[in-house]
C-alpha positions as CSV (number, residue, x, y, z in Angstrom):
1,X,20.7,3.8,-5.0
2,X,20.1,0.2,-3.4
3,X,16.2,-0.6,-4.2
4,X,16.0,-1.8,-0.9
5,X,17.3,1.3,0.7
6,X,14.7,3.7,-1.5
7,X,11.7,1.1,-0.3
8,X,12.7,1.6,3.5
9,X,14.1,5.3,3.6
10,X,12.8,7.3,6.1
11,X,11.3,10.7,5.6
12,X,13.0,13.9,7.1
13,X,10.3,15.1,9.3
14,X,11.1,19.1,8.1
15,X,10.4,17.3,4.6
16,X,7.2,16.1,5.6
17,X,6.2,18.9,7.5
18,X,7.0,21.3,4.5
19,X,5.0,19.0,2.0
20,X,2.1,19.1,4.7
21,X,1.6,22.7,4.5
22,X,1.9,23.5,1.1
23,X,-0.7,20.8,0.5
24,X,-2.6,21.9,3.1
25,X,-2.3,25.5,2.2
26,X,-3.5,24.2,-1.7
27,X,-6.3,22.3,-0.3
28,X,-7.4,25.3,1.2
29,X,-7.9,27.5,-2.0
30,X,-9.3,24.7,-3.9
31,X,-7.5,21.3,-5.6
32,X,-3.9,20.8,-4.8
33,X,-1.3,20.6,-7.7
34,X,-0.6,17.6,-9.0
35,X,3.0,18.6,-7.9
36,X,2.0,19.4,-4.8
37,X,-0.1,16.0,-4.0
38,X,2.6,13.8,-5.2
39,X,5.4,15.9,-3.3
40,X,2.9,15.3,-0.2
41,X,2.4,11.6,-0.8
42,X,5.8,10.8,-1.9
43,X,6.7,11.7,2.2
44,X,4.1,10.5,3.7
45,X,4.5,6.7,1.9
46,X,8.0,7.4,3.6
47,X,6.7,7.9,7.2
48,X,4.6,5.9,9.7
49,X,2.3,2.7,8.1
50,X,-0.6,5.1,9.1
51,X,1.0,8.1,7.4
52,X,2.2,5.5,4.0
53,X,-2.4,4.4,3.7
54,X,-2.8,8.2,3.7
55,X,-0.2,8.5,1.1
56,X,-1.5,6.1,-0.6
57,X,-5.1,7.5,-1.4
58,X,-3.6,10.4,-2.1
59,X,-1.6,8.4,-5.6
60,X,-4.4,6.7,-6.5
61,X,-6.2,9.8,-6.5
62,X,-3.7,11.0,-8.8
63,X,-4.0,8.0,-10.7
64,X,-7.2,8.2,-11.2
65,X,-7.8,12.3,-11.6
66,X,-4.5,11.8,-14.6
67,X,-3.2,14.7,-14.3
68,X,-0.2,15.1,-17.3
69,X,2.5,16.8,-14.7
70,X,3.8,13.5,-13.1
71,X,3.5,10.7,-15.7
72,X,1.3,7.9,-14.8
73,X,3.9,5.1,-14.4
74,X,5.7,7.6,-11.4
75,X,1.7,7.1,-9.3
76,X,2.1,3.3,-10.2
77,X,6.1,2.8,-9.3
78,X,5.0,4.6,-6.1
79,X,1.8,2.7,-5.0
80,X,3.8,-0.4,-5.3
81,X,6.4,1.0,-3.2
82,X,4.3,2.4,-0.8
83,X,2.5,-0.8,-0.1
84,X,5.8,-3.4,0.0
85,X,6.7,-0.3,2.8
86,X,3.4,-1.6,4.7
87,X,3.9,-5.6,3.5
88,X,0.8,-5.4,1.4
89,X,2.6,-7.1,-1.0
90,X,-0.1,-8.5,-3.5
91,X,-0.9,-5.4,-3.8
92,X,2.8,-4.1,-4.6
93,X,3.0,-7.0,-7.0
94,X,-0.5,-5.7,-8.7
95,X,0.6,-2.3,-9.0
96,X,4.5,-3.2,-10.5
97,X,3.2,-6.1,-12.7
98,X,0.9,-3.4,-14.0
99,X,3.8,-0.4,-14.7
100,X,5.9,-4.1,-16.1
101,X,2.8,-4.8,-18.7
102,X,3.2,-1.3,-20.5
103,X,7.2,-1.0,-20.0
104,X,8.3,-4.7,-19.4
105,X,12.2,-3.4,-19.9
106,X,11.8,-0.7,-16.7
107,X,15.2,-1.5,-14.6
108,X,13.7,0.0,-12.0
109,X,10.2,-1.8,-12.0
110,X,12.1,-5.3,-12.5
111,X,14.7,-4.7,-9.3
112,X,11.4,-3.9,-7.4
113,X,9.4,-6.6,-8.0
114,X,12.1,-9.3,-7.4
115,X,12.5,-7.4,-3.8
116,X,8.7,-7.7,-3.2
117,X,9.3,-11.6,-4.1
118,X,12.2,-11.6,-1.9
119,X,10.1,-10.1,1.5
120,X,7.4,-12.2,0.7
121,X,9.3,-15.3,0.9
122,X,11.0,-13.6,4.1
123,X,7.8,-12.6,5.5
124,X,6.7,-16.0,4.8
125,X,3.6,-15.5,2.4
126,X,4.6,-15.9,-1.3
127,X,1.9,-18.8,-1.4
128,X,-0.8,-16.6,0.3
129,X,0.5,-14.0,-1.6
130,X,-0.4,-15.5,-5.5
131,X,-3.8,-16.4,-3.8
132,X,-4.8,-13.3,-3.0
133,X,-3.2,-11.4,-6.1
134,X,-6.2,-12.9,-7.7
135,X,-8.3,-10.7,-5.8
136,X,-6.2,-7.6,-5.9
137,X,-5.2,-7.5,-9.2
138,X,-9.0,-7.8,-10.1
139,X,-9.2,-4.8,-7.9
140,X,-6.4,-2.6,-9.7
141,X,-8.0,-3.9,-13.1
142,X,-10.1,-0.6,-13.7
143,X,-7.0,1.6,-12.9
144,X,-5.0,-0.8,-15.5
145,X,-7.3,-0.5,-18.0
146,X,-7.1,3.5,-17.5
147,X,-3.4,3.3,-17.2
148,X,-3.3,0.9,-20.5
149,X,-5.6,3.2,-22.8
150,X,-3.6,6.4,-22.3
151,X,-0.4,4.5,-22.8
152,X,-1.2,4.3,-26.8
């Protein structure tokens, strides 16, 4: 599949609505599965911007909480994806130059970022876009430092 067409697919709304409740119904008894979380996320980076920010917090939480169900570099791929969905793309660019350091040979990872490069000189903001990188990478730097350690 096109990287282009899994960065701006749509969620099914029965998808989203079945994610909702089983992580709703998790929540409920205590800490949602990894599974779960990322099943939930994964449809709501796919919906509304408003939906995608939700979706979002919901990866990095993963990120951060490391969980071994869903390997690390699947919370990363995402996060980038999710925010070149909402044209946050220094942060996109943070997050996939982060999943390039530890696998720099990732087809997947390499497609992406040349589409976030492409938007951003669509969108107009490749230059504001290495300015602020600055600023977000130093942001992601505690989660790459996380994600780095646990690689070896």
């Amino acid at each position: 599949m096109d990287i282009g067409a899994i960065v701006d697919e749509c969620v099914d709304p029965s998808d989203l609505e079945k994610a909702s409740k089983t992580y709703a119904d998790q929540s409920r008894r205590g800490l949602p599965s990894a599974l779960s979380a990322f099943t939930y996320a994964h449809c709501l980076i796919r919906s509304n911007q408003e939906d995608a920010k939700t979706g979002i917090m919901i990866l990095e939480g993963l990120l951060k909480r490391g969980t071994e169900d869903i390997p690390k570099r699947d919370y990363v791929y995402y996060l980038a994806i999710a925010h070149t969905r909402i044209k946050e793309y220094d942060r996109a660019l943070a997050y996939i130059d982060l999943l390039l350091s530890a696998e720099s040979h990732n087809r997947q990872a390499i497609e992406l970022k040349s589409l976030i490069e492409s938007r951003m000189k669509r969108d107009g903001l490749l230059g504001l876009g290495i300015v602020v990188l600055g600023g977000g990478a130093a942001a992601i730097a505690a989660i790459a430092a996380g994600f780095l350690a646990r690689r070896r």
